[in-house]
Structures are given as C-alpha cells and as structure tokens.
gemmi code that builds the backbone of each chain (N, CA, C; Angstrom):
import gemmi

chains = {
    "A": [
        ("UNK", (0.846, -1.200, 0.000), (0.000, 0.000, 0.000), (0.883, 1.252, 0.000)),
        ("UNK", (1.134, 1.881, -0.964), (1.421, 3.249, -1.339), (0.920, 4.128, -0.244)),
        ("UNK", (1.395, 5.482, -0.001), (0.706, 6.344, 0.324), (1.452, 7.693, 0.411)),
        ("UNK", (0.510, 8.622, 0.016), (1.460, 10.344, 0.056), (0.998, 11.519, 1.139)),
        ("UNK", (1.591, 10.379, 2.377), (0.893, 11.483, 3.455), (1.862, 12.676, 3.858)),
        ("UNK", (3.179, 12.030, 3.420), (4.014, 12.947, 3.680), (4.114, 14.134, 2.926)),
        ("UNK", (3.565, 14.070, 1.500), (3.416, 15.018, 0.520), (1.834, 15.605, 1.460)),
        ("UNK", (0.888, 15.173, 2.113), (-0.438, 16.097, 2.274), (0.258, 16.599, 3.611)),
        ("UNK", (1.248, 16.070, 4.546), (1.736, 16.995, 5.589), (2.397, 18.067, 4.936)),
        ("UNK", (2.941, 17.675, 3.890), (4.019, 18.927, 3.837), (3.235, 19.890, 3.123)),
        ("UNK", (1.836, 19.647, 2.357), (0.671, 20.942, 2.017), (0.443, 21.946, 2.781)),
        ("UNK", (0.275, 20.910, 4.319), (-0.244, 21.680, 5.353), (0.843, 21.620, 6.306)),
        ("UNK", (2.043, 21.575, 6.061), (2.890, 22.459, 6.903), (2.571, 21.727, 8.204)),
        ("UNK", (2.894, 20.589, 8.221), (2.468, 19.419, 9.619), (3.934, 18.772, 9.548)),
        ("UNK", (4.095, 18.186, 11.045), (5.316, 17.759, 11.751), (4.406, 16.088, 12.143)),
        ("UNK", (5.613, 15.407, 11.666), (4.410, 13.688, 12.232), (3.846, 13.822, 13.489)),
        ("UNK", (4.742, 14.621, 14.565), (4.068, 14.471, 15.829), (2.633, 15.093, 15.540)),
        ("UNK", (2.854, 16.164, 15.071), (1.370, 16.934, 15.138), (0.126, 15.996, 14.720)),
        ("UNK", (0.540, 15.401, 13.266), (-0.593, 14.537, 12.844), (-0.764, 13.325, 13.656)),
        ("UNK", (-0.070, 13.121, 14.182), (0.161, 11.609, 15.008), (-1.346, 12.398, 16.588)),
        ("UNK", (-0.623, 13.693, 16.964), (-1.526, 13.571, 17.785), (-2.713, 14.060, 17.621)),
        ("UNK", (-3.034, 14.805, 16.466), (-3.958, 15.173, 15.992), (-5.484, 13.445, 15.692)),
        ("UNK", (-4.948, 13.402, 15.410), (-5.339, 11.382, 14.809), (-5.069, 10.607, 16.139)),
        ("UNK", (-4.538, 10.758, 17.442), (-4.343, 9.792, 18.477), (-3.532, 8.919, 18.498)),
        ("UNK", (-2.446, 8.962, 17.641), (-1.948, 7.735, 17.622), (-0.073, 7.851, 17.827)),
        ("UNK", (0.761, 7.239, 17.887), (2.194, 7.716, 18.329), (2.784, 8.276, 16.950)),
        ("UNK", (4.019, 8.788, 17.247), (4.444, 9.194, 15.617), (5.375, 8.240, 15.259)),
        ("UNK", (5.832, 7.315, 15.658), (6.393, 6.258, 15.219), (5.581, 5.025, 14.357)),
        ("UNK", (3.737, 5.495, 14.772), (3.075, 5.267, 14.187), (3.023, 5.595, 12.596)),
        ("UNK", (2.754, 6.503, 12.439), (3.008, 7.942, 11.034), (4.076, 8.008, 10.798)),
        ("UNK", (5.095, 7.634, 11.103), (6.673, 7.397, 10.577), (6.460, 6.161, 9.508)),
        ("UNK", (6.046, 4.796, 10.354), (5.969, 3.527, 9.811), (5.132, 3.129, 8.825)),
        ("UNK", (3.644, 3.873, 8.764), (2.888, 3.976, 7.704), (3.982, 4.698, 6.501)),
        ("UNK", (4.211, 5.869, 6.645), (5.165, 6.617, 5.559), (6.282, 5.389, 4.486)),
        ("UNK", (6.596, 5.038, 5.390), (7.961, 4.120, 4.973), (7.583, 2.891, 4.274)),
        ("UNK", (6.017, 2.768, 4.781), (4.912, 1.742, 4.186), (5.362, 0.073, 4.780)),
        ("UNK", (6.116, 0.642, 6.153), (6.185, -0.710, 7.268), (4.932, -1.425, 7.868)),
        ("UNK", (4.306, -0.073, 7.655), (2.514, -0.967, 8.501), (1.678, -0.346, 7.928)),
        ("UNK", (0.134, -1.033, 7.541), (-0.710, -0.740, 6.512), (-1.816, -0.642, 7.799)),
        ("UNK", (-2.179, 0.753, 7.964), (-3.059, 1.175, 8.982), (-4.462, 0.112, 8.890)),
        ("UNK", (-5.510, 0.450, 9.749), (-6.523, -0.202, 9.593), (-7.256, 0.517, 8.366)),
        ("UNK", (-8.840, 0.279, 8.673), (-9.260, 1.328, 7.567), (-9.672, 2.600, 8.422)),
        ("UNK", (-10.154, 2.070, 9.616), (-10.275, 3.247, 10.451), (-9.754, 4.216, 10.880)),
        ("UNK", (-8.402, 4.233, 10.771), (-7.004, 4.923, 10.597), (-7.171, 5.821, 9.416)),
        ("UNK", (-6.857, 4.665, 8.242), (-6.684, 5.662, 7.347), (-8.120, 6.603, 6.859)),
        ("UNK", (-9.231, 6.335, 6.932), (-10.317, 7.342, 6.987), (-9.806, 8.317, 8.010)),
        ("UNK", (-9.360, 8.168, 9.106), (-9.016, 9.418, 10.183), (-8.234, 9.768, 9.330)),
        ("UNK", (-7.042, 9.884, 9.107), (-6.132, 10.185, 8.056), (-6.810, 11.272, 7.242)),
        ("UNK", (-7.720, 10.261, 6.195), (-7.968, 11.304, 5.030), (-8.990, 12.571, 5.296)),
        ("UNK", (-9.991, 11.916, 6.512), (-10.167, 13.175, 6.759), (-9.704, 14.040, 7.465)),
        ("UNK", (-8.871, 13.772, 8.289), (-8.062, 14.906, 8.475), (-7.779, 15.863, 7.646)),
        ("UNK", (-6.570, 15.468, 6.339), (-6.826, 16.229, 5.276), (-7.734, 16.617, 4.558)),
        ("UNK", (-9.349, 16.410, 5.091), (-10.489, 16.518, 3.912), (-10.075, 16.212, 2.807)),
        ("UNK", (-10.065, 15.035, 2.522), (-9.806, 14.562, 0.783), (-10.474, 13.102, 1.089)),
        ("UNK", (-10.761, 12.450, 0.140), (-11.122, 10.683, 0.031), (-9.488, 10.046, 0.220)),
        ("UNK", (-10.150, 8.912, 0.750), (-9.146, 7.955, 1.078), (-8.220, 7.775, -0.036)),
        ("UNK", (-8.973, 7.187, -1.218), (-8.449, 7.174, -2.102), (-7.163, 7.996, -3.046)),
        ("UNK", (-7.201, 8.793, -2.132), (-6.059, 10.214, -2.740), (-5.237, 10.358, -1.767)),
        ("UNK", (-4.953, 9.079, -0.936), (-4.167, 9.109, -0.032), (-3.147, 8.116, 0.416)),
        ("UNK", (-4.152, 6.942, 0.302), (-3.565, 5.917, 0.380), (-4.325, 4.954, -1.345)),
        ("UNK", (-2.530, 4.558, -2.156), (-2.913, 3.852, -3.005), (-2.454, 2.380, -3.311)),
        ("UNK", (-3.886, 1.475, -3.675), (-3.904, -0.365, -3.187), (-2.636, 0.019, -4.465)),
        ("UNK", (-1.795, -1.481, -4.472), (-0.567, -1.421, -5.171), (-0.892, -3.237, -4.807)),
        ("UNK", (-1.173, -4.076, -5.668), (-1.259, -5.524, -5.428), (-0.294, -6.152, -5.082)),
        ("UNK", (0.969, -5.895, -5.729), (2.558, -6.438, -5.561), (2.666, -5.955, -3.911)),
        ("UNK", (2.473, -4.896, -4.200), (3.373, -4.646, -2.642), (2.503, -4.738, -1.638)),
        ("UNK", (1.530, -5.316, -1.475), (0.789, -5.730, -0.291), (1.301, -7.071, -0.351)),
        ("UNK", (0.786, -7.716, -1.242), (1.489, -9.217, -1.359), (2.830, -9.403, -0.495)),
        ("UNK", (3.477, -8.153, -1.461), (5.160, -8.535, -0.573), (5.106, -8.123, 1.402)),
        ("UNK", (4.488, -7.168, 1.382), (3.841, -6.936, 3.066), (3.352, -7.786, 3.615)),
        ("UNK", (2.946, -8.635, 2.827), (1.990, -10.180, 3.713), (2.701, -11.325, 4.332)),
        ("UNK", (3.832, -11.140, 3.772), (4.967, -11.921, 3.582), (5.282, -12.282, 5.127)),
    ],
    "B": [
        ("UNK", (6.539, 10.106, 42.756), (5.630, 10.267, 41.771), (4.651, 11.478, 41.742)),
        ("UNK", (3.977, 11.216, 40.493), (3.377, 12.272, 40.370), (1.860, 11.912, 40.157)),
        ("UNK", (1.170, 12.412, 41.274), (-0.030, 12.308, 40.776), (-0.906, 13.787, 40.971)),
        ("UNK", (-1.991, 13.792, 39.366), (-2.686, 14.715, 39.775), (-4.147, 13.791, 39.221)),
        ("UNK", (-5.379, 14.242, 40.530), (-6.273, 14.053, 40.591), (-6.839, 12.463, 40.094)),
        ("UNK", (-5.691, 11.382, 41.033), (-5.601, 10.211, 40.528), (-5.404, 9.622, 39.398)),
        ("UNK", (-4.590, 10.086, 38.815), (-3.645, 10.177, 37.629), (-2.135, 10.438, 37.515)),
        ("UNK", (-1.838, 9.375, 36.556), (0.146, 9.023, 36.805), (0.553, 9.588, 35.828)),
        ("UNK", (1.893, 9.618, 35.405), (2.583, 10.137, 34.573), (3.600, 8.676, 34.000)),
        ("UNK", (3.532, 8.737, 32.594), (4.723, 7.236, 32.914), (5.725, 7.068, 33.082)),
        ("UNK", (6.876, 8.101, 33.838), (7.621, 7.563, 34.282), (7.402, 7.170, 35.461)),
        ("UNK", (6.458, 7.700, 35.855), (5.940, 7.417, 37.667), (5.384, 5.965, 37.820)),
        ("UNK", (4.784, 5.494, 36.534), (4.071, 3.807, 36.270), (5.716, 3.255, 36.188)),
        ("UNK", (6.556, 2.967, 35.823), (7.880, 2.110, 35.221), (7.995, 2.616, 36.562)),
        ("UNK", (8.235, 3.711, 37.912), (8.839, 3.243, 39.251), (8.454, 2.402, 40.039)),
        ("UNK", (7.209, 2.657, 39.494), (5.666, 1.813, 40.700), (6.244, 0.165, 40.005)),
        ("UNK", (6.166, 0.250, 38.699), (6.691, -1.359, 38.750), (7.666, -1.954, 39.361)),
        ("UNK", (9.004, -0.874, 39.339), (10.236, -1.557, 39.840), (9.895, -2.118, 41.696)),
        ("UNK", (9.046, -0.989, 41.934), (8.711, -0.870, 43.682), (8.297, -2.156, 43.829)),
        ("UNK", (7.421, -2.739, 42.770), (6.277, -3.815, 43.305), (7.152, -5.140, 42.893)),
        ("UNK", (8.076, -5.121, 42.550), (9.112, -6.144, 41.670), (9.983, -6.292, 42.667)),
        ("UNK", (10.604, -5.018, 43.570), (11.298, -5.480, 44.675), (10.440, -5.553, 45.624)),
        ("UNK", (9.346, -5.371, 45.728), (8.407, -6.042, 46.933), (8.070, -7.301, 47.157)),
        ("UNK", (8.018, -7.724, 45.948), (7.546, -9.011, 45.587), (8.546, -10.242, 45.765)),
        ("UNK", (9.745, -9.576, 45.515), (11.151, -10.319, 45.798), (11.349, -10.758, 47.534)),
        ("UNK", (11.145, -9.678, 47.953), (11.175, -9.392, 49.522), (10.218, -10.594, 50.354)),
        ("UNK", (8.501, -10.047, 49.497), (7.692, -11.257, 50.194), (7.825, -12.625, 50.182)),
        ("UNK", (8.460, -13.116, 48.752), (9.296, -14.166, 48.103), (9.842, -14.524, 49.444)),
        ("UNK", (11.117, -13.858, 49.587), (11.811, -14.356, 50.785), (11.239, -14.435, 51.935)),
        ("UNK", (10.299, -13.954, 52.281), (9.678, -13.940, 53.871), (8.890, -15.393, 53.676)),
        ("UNK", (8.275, -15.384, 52.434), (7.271, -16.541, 52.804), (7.807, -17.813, 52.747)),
        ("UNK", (9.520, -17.905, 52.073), (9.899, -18.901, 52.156), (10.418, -19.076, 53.515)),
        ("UNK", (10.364, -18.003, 54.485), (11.212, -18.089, 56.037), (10.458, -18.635, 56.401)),
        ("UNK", (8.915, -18.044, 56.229), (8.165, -18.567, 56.969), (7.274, -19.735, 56.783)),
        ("UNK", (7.516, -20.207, 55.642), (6.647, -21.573, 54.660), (5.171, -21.194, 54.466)),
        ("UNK", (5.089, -20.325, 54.009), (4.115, -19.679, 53.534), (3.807, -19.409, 52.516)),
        ("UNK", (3.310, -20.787, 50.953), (3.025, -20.307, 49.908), (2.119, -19.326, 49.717)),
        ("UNK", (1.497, -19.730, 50.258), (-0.384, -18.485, 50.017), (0.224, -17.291, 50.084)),
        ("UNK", (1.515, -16.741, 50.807), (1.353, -15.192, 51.110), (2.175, -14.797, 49.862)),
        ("UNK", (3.346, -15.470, 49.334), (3.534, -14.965, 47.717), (2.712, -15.247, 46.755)),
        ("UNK", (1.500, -16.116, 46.723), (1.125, -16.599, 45.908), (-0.273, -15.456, 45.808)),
        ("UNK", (-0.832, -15.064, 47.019), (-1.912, -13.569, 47.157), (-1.031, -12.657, 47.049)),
        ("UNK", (0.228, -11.867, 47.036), (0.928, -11.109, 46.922), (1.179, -10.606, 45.408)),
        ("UNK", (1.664, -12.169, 44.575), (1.670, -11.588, 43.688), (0.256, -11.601, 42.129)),
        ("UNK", (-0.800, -11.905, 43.158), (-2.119, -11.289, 42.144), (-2.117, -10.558, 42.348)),
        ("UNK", (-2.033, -9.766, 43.965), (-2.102, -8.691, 44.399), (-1.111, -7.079, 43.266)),
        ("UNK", (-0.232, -8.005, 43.340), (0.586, -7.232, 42.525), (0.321, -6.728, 41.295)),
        ("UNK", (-0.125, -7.987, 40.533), (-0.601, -7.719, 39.081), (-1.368, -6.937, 38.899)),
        ("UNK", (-2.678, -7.081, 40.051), (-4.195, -6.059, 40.069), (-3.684, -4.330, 40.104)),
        ("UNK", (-2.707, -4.291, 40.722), (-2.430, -3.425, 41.403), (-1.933, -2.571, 40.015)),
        ("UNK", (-0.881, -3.006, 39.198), (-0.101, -2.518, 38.288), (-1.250, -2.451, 36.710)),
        ("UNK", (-2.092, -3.444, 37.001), (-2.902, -2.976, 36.083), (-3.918, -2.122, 35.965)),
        ("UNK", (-4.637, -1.884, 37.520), (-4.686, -0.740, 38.010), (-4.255, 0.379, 37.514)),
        ("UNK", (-2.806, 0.682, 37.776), (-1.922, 1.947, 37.712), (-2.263, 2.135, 36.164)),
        ("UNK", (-1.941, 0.936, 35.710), (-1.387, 1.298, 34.285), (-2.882, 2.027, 33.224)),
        ("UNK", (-4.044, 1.279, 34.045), (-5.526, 2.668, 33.206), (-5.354, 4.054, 33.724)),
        ("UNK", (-4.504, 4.181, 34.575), (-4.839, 5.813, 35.396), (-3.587, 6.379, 34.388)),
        ("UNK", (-2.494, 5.677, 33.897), (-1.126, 6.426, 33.029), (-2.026, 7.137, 32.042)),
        ("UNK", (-1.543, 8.776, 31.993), (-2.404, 9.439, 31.016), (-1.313, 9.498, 29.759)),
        ("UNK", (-0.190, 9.715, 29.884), (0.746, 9.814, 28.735), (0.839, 8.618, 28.256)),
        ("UNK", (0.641, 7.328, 27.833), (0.834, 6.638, 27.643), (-0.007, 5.833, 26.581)),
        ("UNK", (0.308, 6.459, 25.088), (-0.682, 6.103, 24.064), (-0.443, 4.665, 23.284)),
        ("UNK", (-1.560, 3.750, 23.587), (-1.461, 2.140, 22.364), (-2.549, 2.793, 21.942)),
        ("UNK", (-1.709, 2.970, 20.480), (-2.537, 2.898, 18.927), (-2.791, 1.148, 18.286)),
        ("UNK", (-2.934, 1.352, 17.828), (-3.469, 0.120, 16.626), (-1.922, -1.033, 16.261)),
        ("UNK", (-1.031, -0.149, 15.502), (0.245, -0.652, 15.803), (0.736, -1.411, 16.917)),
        ("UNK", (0.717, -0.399, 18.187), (0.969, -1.223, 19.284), (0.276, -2.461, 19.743)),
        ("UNK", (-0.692, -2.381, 19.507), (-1.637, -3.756, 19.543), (-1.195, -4.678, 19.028)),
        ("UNK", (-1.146, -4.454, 17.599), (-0.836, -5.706, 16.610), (0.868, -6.191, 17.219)),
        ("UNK", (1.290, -4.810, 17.314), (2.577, -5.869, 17.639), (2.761, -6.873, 18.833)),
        ("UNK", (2.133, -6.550, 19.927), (1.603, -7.246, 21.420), (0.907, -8.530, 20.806)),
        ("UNK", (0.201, -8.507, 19.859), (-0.931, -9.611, 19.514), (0.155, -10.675, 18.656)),
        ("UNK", (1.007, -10.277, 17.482), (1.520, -10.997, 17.301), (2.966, -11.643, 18.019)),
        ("UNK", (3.395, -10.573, 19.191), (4.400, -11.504, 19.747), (3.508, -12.584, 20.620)),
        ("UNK", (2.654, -12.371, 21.285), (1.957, -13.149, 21.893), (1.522, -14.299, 21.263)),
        ("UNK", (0.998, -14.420, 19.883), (0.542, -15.751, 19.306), (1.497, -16.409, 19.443)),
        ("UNK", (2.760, -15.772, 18.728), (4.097, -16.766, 18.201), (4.144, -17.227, 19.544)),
        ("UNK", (4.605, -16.300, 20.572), (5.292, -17.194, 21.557), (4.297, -18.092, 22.482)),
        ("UNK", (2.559, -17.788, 22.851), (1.966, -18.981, 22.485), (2.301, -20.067, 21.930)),
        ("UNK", (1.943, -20.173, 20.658), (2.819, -21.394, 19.855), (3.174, -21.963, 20.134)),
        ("UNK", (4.578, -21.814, 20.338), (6.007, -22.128, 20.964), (5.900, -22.898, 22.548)),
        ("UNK", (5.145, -22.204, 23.510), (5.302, -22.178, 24.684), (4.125, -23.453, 25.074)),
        ("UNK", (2.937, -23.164, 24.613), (2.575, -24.471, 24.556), (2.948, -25.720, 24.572)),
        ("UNK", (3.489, -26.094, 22.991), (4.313, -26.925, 22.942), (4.983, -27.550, 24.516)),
        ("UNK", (6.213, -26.570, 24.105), (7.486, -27.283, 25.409), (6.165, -27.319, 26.469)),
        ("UNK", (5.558, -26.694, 26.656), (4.504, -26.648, 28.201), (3.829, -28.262, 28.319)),
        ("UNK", (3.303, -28.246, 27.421), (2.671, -30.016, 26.817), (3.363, -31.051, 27.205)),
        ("UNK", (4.179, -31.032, 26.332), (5.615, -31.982, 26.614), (6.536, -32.282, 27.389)),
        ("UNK", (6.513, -31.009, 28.563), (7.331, -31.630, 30.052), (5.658, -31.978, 30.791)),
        ("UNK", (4.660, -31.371, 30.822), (3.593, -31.624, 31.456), (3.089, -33.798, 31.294)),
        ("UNK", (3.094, -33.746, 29.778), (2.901, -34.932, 29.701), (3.897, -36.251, 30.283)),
        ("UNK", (5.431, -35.507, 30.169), (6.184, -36.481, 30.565), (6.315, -36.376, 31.946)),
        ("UNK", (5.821, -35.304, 32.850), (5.362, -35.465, 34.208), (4.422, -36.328, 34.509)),
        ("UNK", (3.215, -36.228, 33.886), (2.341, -36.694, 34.187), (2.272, -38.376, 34.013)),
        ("UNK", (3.489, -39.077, 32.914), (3.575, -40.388, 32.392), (4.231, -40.638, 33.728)),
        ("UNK", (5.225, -39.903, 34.169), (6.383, -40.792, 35.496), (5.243, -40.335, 36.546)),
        ("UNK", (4.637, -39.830, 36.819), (3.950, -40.098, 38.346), (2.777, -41.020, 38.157)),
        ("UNK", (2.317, -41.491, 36.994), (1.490, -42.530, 36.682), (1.780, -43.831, 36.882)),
        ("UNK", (3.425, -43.487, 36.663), (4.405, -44.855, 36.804), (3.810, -46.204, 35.597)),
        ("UNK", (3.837, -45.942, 34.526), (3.152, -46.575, 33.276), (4.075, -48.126, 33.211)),
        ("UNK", (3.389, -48.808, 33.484), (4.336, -50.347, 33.723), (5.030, -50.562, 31.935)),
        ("UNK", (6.341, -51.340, 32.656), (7.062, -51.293, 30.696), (6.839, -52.831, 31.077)),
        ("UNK", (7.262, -53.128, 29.911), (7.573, -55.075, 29.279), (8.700, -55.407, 30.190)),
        ("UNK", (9.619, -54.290, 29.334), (10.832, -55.056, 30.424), (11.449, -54.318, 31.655)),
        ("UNK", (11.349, -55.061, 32.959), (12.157, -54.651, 33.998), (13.274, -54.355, 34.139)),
        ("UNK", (13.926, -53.275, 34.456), (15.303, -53.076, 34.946), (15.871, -54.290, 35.409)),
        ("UNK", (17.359, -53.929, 35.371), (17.810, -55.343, 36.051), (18.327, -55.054, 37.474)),
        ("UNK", (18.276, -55.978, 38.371), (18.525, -55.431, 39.426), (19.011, -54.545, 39.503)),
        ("UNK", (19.517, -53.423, 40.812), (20.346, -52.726, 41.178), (20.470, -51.632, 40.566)),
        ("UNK", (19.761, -51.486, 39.072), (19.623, -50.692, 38.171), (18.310, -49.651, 38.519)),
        ("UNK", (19.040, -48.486, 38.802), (17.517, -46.614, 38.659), (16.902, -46.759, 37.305)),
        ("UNK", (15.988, -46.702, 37.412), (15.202, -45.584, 36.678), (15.427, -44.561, 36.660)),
        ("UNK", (15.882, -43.889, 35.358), (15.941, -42.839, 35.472), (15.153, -41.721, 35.520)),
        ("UNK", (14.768, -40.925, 36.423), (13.432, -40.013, 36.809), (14.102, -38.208, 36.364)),
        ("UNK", (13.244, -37.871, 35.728), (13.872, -36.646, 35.330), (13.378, -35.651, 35.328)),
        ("UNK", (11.882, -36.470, 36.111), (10.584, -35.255, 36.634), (10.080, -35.620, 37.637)),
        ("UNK", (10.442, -34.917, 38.747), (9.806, -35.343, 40.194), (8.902, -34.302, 40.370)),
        ("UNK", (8.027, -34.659, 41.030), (6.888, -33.731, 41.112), (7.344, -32.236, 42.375)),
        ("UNK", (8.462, -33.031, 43.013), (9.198, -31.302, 43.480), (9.968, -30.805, 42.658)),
        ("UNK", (10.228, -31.407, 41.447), (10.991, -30.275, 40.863), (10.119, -29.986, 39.749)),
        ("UNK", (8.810, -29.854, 39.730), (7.558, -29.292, 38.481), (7.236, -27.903, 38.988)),
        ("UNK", (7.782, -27.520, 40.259), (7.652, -25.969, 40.239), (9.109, -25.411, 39.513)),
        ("UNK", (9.685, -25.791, 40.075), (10.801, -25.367, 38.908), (11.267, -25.416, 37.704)),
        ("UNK", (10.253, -26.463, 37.306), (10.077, -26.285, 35.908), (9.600, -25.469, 35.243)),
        ("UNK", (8.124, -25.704, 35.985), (7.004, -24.087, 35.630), (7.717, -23.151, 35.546)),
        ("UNK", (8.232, -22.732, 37.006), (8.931, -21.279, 36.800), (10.180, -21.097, 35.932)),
        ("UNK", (10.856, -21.715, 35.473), (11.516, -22.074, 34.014), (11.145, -21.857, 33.027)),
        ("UNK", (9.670, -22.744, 32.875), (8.492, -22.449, 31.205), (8.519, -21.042, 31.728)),
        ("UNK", (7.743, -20.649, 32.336), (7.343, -19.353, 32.604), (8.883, -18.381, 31.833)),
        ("UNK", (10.065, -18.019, 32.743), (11.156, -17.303, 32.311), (11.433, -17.462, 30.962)),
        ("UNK", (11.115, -18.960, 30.355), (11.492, -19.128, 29.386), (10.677, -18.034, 28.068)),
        ("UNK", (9.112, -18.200, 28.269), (8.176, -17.639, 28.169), (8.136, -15.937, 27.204)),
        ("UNK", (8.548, -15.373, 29.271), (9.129, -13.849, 29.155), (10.242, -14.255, 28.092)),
        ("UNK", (11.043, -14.008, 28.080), (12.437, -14.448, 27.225), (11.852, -14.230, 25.716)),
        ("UNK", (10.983, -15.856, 25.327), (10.297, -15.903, 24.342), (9.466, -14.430, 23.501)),
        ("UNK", (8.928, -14.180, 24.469), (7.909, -12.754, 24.193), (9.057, -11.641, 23.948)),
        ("UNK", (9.618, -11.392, 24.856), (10.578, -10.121, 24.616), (11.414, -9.858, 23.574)),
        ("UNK", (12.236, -11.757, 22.470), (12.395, -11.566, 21.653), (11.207, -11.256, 20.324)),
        ("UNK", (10.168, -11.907, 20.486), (9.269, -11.686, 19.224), (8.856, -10.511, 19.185)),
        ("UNK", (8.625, -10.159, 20.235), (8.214, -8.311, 20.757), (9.320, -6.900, 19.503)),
        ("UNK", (10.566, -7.730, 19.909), (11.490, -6.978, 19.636), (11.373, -7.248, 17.928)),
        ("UNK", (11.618, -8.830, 17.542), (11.581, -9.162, 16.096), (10.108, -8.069, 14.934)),
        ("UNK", (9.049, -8.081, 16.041), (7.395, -7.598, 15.297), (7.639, -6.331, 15.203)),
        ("UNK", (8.110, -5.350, 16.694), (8.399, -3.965, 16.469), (9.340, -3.747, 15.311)),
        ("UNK", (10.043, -4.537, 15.234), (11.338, -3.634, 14.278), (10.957, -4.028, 12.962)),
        ("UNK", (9.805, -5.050, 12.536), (9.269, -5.071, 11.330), (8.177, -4.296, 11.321)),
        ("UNK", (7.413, -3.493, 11.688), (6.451, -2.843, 11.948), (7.485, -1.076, 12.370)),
        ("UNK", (8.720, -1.220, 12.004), (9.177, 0.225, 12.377), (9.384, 0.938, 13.626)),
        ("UNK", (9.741, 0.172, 14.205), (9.618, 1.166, 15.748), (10.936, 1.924, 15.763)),
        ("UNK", (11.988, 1.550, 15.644), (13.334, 2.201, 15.643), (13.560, 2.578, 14.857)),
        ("UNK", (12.833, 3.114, 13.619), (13.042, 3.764, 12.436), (13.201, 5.090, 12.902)),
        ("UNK", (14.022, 5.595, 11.733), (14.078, 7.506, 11.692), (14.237, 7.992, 11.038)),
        ("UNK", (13.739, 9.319, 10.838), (13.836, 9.764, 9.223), (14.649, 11.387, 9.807)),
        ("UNK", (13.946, 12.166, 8.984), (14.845, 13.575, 8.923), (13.917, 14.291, 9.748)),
        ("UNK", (12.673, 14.049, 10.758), (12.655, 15.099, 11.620), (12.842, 14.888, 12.662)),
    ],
}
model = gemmi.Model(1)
for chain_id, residues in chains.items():
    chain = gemmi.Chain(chain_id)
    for i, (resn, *xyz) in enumerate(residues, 1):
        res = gemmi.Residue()
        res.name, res.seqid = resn, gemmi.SeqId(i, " ")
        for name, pos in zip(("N", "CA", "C"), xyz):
            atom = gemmi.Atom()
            atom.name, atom.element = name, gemmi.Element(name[0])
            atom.pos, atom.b_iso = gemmi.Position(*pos), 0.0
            res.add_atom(atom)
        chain.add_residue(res)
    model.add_chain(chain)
structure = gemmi.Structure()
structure.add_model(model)
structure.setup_entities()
C-alpha cells in the first residue's frame, strides 16, 4: 500500500508528531505507515484522510505487488 | 511520583513497577522463612491487580493500533512455541507419576531414570514461565522492528 501522506503533511505544513496527535496515535506510528512498514486499519486511514479533507483514495494507493510482498 | 487528581505520569508507572518487583522479591523471601506459599502466591495477584490498576490511570501513555498488533503478534508466536514445550514436560510429568508399567524390567540394582519429580515441576514451571518472558521479549522486539519502531527519518 502506497501512500502520500508525507506530501499532504508537507501541504499543510504538519510535523508527524502533530498529525500523530492530531489522529491519536504515536508518531512512530506515522513514521511507519510513511515508509509503508505498517498498513493502517481502515479506520485509521479514513481518520487520516479526513483529516486532510480529501477521500481515502487520494491518499492511500492499493498497489497488489506490494501488499502481497507486506503479507509476507 | 506524580499524581494529579488520581492520575500518573509514565515515568511514575515504570517506578511503581520496579517498587512492586522489589516487593515481591522481599515477600518471596519472607514466605519462604516462613513456609508460607499463600502469602507470595496472594501477593503476587495482588501485585498484578495493582499494576494494572496503575497502568488505566497512566495518562501519557498512548497504544494505537500498531501497538496492539505488535503485542498480539508476539503473543501468538510465543503462544505457539510455549505451549508446545509446556505439553511436553507436562505430559512427561504426568507419564512418570502414573508410573506406566514397561515389558521389560530393569535389572537389578539398576535406577530408573526419573527426570521429573513432582518437586521439581515448580521449577520447571517457573523455568516455562522465564522461558516464556524471554520468548515474548524476543518476538516483541523481532514484530516492532518489522512494523518500524526504531526507524528515523529527517525530523
């Protein structure tokens, strides 16, 4: 699972901690999603996208290979 | 420590543990002076209640989703694992105090060799058990660091 949260923090001028606590969650959390070490729930990533007001979909993108290889 | 309005801070939870860890050591020794399983054995539920207690009142102290999963999967694996060996000295305890008759008899003068006495099945336990912790703390460590915990980037 792809994702360009680090490109919608850096829109809005956000620090991981901020979004981490903004969303509840640690920033080692939002570090590891970034790096695409851990594939949030969905409930996550809806917090996520709305945070940024945008659809999920423009945030986080399915990539078949590389979930596969994450399953691993 | 620090409390405000029945509420900890976590470094104040990690002292309260060490406190109750050397308390527990302490009662350890008293109850063996005094042959008193029951009083380590209520001591240390006592203990557990106590720390799990503390640990809903820690306000700094955030498990997200991540943290879960990683707790959940060191725990299966070393489940797994711990079972097992747990099974397998349990059963071969349980075969020698059954005393399961063989075909053939020793020959005179000749032990059996016994390699589970039922006084030494607490020390086994508490063995599985250490072994256990041990078990967990590595998978703990193996799940976090695939899941990113010691990662770092540029801020």
């Amino acid at each position: 699972m792809k994702n360009k949260i680090k490109v919608f923090r850096a829109m809005h001028d956000m620090t991981q901690e901020g979004l981490a606590h903004a969303i509840g969650v640690n920033r080692q959390t939002i570090l590891a999603i970034e790096k695409g070490k851990y594939v949030p729930s969905l409930d996550l990533a809806f917090k996520i996208a709305r945070y940024f007001k945008v659809n999920v979909e423009e945030v986080f993108i399915y990539d078949d290979e590389i979930v596969a290889e994450s399953a691993k | 420590m620090s409390y405000t309005k029945g509420h900890m801070k976590k470094n104040s939870f990690y002292l309260l543990i060490g406190c109750v860890a050397i308390a527990l050591v302490l009662i350890f020794w008293e109850a063996d002076e005094i042959r008193s399983p029951l009083l380590i054995m209520t001591a240390f539920v006592v203990a557990v209640a106590l720390i799990l207690f503390a640990r809903s009142r820690v306000t700094d102290l955030i498990q997200d989703e991540r943290d879960i999963k990683i707790t959940e999967q060191a725990m299966t694996r070393t489940m797994l694992v711990f079972w097992v060996a747990f099974c397998a000295f349990s059963i071969g305890a349980v075969v020698q105090m059954l005393q399961v008759p063989t075909f053939s008899r020793p020959p005179p003068g000749q032990h059996i060799v016994t390699l589970l006495s039922p006084r030494l099945m607490g020390f086994v336990q508490l063995g599985l058990l250490c072994f256990m912790i041990f078990l967990y703390v590595g998978f703990r460590v193996y799940y976090a660091r695939k899941y990113g915990e010691w990662d770092t980037d540029e801020e």
